[in-house]
C-alpha positions as CSV (number, residue, x, y, z in Angstrom):
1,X,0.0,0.0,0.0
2,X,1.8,3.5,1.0
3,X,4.5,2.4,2.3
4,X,6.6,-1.2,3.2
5,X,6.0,-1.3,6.2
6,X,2.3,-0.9,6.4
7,X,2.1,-3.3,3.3
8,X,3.7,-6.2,5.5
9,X,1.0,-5.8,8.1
10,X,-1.2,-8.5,7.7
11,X,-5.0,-7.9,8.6
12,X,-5.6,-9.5,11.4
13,X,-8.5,-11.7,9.6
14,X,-5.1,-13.5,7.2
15,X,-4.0,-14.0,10.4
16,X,-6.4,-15.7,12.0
17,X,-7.1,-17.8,8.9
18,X,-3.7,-18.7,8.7
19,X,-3.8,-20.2,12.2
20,X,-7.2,-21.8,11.8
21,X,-5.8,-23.7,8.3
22,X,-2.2,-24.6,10.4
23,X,-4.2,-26.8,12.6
24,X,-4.2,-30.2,11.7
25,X,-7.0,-31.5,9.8
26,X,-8.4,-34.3,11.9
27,X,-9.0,-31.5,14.7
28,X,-11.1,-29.7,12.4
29,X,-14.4,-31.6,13.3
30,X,-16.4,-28.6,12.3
31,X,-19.6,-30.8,13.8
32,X,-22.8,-29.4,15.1
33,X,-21.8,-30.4,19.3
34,X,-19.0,-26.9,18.6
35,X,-21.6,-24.6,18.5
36,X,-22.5,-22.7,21.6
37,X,-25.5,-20.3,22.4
38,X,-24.4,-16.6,21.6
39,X,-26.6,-13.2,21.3
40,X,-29.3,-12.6,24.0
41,X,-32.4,-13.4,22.0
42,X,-36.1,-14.1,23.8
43,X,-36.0,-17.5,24.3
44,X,-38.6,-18.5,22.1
45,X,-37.1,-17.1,18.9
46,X,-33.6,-18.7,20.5
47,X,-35.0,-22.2,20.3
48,X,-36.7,-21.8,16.8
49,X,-33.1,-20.4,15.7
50,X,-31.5,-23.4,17.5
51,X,-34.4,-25.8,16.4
52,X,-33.5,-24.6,12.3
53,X,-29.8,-24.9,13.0
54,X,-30.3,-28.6,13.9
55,X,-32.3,-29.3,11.5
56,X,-29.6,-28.2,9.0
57,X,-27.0,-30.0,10.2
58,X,-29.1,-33.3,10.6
59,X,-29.6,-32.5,6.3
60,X,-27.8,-35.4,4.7
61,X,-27.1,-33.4,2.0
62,X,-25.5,-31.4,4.5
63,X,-23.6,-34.2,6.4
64,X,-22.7,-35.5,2.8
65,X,-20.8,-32.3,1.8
66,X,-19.4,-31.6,5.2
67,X,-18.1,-35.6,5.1
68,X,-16.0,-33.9,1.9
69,X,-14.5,-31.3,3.5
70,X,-13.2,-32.7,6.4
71,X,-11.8,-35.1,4.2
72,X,-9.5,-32.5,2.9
73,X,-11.7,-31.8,-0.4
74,X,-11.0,-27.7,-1.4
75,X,-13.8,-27.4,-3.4
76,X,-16.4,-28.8,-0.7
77,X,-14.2,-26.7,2.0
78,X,-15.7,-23.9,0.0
79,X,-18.7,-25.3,-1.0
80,X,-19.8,-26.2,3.2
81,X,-18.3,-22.4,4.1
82,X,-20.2,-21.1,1.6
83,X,-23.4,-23.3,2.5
84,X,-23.1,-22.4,6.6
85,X,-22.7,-18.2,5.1
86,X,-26.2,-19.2,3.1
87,X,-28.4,-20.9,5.0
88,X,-27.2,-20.3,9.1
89,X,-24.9,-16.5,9.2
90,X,-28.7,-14.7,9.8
91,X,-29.5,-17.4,13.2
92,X,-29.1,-16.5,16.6
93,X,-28.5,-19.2,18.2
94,X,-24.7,-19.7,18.6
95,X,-23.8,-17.0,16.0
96,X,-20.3,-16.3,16.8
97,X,-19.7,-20.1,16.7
98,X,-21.5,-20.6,13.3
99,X,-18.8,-17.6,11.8
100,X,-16.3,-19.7,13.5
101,X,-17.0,-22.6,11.7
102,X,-17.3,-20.9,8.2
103,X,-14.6,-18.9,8.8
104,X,-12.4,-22.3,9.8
105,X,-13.7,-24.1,6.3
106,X,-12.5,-21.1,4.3
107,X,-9.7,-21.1,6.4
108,X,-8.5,-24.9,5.2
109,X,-9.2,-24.7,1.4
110,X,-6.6,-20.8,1.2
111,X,-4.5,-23.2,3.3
112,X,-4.7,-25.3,0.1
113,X,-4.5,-22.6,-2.0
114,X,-8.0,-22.4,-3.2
115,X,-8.5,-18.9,-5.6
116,X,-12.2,-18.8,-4.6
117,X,-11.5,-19.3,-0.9
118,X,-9.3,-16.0,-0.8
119,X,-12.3,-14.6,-2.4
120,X,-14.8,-15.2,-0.1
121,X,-12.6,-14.0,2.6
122,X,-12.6,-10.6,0.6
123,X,-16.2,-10.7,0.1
124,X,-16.6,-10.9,3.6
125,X,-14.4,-7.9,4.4
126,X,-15.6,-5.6,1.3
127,X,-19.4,-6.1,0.8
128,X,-22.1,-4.2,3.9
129,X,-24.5,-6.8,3.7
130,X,-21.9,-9.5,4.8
131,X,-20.0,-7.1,7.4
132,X,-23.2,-6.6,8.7
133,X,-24.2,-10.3,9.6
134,X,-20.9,-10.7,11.2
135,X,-21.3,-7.2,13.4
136,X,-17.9,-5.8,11.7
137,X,-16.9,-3.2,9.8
138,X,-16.2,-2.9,6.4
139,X,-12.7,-3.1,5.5
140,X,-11.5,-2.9,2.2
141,X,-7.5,-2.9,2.8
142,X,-8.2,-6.6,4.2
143,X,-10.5,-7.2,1.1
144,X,-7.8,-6.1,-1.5
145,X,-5.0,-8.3,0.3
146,X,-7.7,-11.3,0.4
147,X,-8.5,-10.3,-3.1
148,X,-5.3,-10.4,-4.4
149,X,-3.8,-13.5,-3.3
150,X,-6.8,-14.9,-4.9
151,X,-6.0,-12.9,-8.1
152,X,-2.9,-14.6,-8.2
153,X,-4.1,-17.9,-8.0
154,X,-6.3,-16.9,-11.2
155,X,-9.6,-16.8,-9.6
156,X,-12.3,-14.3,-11.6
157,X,-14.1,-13.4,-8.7
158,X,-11.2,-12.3,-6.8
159,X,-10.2,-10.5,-10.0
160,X,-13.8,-9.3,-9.9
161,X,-13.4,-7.8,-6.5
162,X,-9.9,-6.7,-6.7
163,X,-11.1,-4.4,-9.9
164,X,-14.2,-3.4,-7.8
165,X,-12.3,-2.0,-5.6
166,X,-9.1,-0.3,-7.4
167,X,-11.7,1.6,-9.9
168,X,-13.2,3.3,-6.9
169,X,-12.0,6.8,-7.3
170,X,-13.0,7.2,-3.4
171,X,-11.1,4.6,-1.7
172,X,-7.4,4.1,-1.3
173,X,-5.3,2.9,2.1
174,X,-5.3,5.8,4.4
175,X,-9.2,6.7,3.3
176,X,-11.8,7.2,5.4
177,X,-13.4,4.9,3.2
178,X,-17.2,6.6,3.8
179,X,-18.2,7.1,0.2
180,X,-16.1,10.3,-0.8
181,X,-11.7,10.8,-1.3
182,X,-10.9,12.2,2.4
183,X,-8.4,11.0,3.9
184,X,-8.4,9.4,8.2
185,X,-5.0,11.2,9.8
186,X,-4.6,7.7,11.7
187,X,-4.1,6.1,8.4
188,X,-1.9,8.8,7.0
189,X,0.2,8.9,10.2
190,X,0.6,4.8,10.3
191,X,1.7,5.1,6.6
192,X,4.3,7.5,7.1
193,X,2.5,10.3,5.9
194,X,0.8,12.4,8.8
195,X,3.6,15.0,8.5
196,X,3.6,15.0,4.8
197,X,1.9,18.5,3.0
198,X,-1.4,17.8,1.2
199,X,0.2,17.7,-2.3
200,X,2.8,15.0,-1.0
201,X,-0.8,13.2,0.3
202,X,-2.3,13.8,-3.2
203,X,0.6,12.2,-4.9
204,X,0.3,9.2,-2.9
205,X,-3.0,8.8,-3.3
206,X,-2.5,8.5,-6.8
207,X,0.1,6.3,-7.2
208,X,-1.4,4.0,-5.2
209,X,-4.8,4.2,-7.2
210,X,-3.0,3.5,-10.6
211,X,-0.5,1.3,-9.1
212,X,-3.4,-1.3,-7.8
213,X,-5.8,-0.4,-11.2
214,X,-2.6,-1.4,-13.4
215,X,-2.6,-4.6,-11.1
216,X,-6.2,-5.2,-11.5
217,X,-6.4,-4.5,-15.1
218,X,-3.4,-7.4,-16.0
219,X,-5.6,-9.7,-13.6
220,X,-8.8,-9.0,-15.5
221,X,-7.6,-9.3,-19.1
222,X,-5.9,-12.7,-19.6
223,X,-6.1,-13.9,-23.2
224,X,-8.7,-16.0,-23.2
225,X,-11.8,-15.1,-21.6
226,X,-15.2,-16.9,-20.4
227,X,-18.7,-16.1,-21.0
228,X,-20.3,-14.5,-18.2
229,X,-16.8,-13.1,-16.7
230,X,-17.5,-10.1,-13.9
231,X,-14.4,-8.4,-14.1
232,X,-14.1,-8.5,-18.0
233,X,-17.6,-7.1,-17.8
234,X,-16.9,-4.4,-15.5
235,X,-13.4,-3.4,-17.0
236,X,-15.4,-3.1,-20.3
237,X,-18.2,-0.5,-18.6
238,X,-15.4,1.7,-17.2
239,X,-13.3,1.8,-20.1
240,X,-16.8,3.2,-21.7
241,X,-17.6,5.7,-19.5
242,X,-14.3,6.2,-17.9
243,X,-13.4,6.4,-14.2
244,X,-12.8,10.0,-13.0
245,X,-11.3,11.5,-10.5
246,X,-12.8,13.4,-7.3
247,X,-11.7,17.0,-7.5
248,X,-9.8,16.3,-4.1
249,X,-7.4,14.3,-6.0
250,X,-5.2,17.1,-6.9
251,X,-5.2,19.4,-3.9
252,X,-2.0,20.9,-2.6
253,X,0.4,20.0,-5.6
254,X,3.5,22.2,-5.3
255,X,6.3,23.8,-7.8
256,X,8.9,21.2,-6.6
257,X,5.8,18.3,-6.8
258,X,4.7,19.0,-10.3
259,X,7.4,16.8,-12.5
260,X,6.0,13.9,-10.0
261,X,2.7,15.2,-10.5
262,X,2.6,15.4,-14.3
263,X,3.0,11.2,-14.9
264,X,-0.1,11.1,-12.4
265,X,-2.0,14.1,-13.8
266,X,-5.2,13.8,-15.3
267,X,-9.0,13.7,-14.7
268,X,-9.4,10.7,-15.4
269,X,-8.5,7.4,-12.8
270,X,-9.2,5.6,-16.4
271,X,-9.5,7.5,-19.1
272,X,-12.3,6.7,-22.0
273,X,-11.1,4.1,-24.1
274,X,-13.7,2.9,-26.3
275,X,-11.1,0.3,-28.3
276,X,-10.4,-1.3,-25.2
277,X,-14.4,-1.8,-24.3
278,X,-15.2,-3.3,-27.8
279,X,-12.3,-5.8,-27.5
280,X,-13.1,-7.7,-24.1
281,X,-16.8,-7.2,-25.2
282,X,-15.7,-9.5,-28.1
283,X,-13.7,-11.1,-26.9
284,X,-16.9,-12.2,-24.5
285,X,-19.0,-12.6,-27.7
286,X,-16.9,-14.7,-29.4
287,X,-17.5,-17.2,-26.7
288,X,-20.9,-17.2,-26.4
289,X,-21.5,-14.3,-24.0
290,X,-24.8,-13.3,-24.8
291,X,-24.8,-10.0,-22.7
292,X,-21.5,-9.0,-24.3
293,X,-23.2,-9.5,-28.1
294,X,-26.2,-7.5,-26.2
295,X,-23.8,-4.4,-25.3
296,X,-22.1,-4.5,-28.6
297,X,-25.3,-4.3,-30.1
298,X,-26.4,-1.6,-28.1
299,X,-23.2,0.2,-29.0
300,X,-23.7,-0.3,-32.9
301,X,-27.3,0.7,-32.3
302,X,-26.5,4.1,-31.2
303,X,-23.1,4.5,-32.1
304,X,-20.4,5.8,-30.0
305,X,-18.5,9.4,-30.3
306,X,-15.9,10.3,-27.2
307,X,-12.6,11.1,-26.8
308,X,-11.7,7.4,-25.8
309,X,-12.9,6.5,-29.7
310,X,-15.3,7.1,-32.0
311,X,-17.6,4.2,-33.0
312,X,-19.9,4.6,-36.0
313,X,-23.8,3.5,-35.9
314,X,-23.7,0.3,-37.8
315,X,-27.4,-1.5,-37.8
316,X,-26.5,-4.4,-39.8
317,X,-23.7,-4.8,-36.5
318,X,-26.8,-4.6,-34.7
319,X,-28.5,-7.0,-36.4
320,X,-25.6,-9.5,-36.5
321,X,-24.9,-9.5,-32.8
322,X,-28.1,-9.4,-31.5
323,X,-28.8,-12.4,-33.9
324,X,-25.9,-14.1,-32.4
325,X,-27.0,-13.7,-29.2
326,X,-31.1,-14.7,-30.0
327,X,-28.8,-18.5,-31.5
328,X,-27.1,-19.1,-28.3
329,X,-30.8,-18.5,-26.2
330,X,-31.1,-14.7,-25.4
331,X,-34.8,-13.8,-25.4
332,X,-34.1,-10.7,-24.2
333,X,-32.2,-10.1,-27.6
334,X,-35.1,-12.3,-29.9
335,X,-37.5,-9.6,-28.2
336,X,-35.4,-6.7,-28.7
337,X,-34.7,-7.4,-32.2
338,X,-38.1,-8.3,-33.0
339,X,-39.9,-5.5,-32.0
340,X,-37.5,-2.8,-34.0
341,X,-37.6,-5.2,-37.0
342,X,-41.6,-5.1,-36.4
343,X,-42.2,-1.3,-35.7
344,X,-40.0,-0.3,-38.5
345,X,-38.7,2.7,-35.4
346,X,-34.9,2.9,-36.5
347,X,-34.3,-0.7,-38.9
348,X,-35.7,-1.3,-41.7
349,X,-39.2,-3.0,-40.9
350,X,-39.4,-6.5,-41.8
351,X,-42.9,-7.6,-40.3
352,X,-42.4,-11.4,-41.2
353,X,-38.6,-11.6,-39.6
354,X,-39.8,-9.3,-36.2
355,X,-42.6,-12.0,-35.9
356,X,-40.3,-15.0,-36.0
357,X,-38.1,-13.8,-33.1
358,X,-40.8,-12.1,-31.5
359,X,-42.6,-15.6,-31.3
360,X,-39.1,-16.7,-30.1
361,X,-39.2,-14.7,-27.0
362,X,-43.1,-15.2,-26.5
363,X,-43.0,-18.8,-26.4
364,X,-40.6,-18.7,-23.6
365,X,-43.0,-17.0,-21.2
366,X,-41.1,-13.2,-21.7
367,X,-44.3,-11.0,-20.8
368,X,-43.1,-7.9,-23.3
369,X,-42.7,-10.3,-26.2
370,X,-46.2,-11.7,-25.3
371,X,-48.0,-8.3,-26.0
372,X,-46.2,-7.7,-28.8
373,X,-47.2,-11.1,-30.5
374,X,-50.9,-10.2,-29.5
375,X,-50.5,-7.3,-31.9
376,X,-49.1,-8.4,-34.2
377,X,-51.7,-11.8,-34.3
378,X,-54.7,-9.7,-34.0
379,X,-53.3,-7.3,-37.0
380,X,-51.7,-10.0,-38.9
381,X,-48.5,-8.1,-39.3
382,X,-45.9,-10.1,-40.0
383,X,-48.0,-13.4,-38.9
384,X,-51.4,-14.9,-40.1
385,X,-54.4,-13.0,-38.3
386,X,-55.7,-14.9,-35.5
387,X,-57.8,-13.4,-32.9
388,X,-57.9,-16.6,-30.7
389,X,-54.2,-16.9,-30.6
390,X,-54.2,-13.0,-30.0
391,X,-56.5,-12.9,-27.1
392,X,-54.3,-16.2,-25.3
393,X,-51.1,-14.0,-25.7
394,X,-52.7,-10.7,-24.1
395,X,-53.9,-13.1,-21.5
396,X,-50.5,-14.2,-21.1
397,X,-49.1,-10.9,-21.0
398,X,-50.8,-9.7,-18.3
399,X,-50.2,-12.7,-16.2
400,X,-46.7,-11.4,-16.4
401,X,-47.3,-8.0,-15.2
402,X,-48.0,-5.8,-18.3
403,X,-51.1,-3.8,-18.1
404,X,-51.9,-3.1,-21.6
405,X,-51.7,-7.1,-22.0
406,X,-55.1,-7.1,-19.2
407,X,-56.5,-3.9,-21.1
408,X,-55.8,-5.5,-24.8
409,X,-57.9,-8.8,-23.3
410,X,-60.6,-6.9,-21.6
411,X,-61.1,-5.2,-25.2
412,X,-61.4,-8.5,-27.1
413,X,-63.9,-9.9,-24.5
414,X,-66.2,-7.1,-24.9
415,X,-66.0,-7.3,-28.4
416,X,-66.4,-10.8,-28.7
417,X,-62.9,-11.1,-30.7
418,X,-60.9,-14.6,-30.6
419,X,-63.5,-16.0,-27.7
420,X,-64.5,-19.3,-27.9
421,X,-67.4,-18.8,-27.7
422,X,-67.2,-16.4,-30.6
423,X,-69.6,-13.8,-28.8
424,X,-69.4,-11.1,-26.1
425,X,-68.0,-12.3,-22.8
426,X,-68.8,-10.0,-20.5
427,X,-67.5,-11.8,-17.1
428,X,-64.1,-12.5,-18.7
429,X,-64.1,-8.9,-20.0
430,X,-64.7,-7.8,-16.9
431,X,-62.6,-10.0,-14.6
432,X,-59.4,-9.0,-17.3
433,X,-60.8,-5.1,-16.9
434,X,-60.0,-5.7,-12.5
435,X,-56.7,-6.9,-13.3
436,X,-56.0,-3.7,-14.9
437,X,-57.6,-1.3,-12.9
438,X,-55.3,-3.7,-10.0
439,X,-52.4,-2.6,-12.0
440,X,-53.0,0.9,-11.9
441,X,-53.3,1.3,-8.3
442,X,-49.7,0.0,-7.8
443,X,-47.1,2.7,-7.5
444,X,-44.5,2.7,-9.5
445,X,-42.3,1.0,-7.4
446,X,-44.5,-1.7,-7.0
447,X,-45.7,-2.2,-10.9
448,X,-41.9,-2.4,-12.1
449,X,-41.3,-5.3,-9.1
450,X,-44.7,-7.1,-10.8
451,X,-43.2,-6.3,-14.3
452,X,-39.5,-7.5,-13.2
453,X,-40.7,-10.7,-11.7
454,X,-41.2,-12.1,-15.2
455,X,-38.6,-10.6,-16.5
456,X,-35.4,-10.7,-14.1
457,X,-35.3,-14.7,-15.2
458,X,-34.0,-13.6,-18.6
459,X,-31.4,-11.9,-17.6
């Protein structure tokens, strides 16, 4: 970090790992008759708590995997840390011993030199919600050290994390670490620099920034990459918009500072590059990532114009990757691509094509592509006309949360369009007419939950 000696410090959670996995492994029992009552709880919710924890480790499942880890197995140390963090970090009963016990598991497979291990350890120490259930405080100096060792050992979600963190313009060593660049005088004092001037502060602030981002950045872009990586995904978002720094960054530079200052000068933590972004993105393509072929899509869609690189509209770009990724199962992309290829907005309409992938996305439950395959099969744009057909996909629309699907039903009802019946049906007209009115009553909030219900499973 700032300086040698402060990097040698070893957070005091390495530590304890590092003891826990030195034990011998036939001491590890890690069994249920370890765990010990802990917070003062009423005593009814402690013996439902203590009641589920039992229950949990009586789980054969459970008993199977655990049988795996203490038999030395890395990837089921991780998997059984990762289980107890899941399903028993939230009980009361015997809380500080059920932390022990994931903490030990972890502990055993970074004793083994598991990547993922390391990077649970970081998640632990960087991410609220975690620090939270084990009453401590964020800390993302440990994280970064966890995360790192990790990133050495090639792991893409310590890579993940390690990026996370470096490409926050508001954290560094001797930060407060609160949300915004100010820096705790503890810190600076334990790092050598509490009698330093603010521009010698500012300096070392940036170094260390692009000294970790460089580090980061080498982690995150081997040659090959996998679909669905987080960090590639990340580092291609923030080579897009770029990474700027707060204006505190540069406070206090002096004349004799300035030729130091002037290889760390700039606004920008990471500067635009829009190159960079379009060559992990695919890179990610090119192996099937279907969000990356999404993105470039989008990119091509609107084009791209910046001082990181300009990148022209191209719609048959469009067309191609959101094709690609429609082949290798996107609905979101079959219903994106449908719908512009149907409403004729910005491509060139092509009813018959829009239907096809349209009908892709429909028959797959997605709610938008549903009402938009009522249209276009009560019109017959691009499709046959059939009403009965129509009214089903309206029906199925608004089952998945869009309104106009329940108003578009309601209308056919009343005017006896695609029934079976063939005639008015007034009930179902009016049962389809509640839904909607239902709808409308939600706020905002609560009508984009209905809507993302559906939809978050196609993400």
């Amino acid at each position: 970090m700032m300086t040698k000696r402060s990097s040698r410090r070893l957070p005091a959670l390495i530590f304890a790992m590092t003891m826990i996995a030195a034990a011998p492994a036939h001491s590890q029992t890690g069994g249920l008759e370890e765990l010990v009552e802990g917070p003062a709880v009423s005593p009814d919710a402690l013996a439902a708590s203590e009641a589920r924890a039992k229950a949990w480790f009586a789980n054969a499942d459970v008993q199977a995997l655990k049988a795996r880890a203490d038999a030395g197995h890395a990837d089921a140390q991780v998997a059984f840390a990762d289980k107890i963090r899941d399903d028993l970090l939230d009980e009361a009963w015997s809380r500080e011993k059920i932390q022990q016990q994931m903490l030990k598991y972890y502990g055993l497979a970074m004793a083994q030199n598991n990547g993922l291990a390391f990077a649970r350890l970081g998640e632990i120490a960087e991410l609220p919600n975690l620090s939270w259930k084990m009453k401590r405080s964020r800390n993302r100096s440990e994280a970064i050290a966890h995360y790192e060792k990790g990133a050495a050992l090639g792991n893409r979600e310590a890579i993940a994390g390690l990026l996370r963190i470096a490409i926050d313009p508001s954290y560094c060593s001797v930060c407060e670490d609160k949300g915004e660049l100010k820096f705790d005088y503890k810190k600076l004092v334990a790092a050598g620099l509490g009698d330093q001037d603010r521009g010698a502060q500012s300096l070392a602030y940036r170094k260390e920034k692009s000294e970790v981002l460089a580090r980061a950045i080498a982690y995150a872009t081997p040659v090959r990459l996998r679909p669905g990586d987080a960090a590639a995904h990340l580092l291609a978002a923030k080579y897009l918009t770029g990474v700027q720094y707060p204006w505190r960054a540069g406070v206090g530079i002096s004349q004799p500072q300035s030729s130091g200052w002037q290889a760390l000068a700039g606004d920008f933590l990471l500067p635009r590059d829009t190159s960079k972004a379009i060559k992990i993105l695919t890179e990610l393509s090119m192996r099937g990532d279907n969000l990356a072929s999404r993105k470039l899509a989008s990119l091509y869609f609107t084009g791209k114009n910046d001082d990181g690189g300009a990148l022209l509209r191209d719609l048959d770009k469009y067309i191609f990757y959101m094709d690609r990724a429609v082949k290798n199962g996107s609905v979101l992309a079959a219903n994106d691509l449908g719908f512009e290829l149907l409403s004729g907005r910005t491509l060139p309409a092509d009813h018959a094509r829009g239907f096809e992938y349209i009908a892709k996305a429909a028959l797959q439950g997605y709610g938008p592509a549903e009402l938009s395959a009522g249209y276009a099969l009560r019109d017959g744009r691009g499709v046959a006309k059939n009403e009965a057909q129509a009214l089903e996909m309206f029906k199925r629309a608004a089952d998945h949360g869009e309104i106009d699907g329940a108003v578009q039903a309601a209308a056919m009802y009343r005017a006896g369009r695609g029934t079976t019946s063939g005639r008015v049906e007034v009930p179902n007209a009016y049962a389809y007419e509640k839904k909607a009115e239902a709808m409308r009553k939600l706020t905002p909030a609560m009508a984009d939950l209905v809507r993302r219900a559906n939809r978050d499973k196609f993400e």
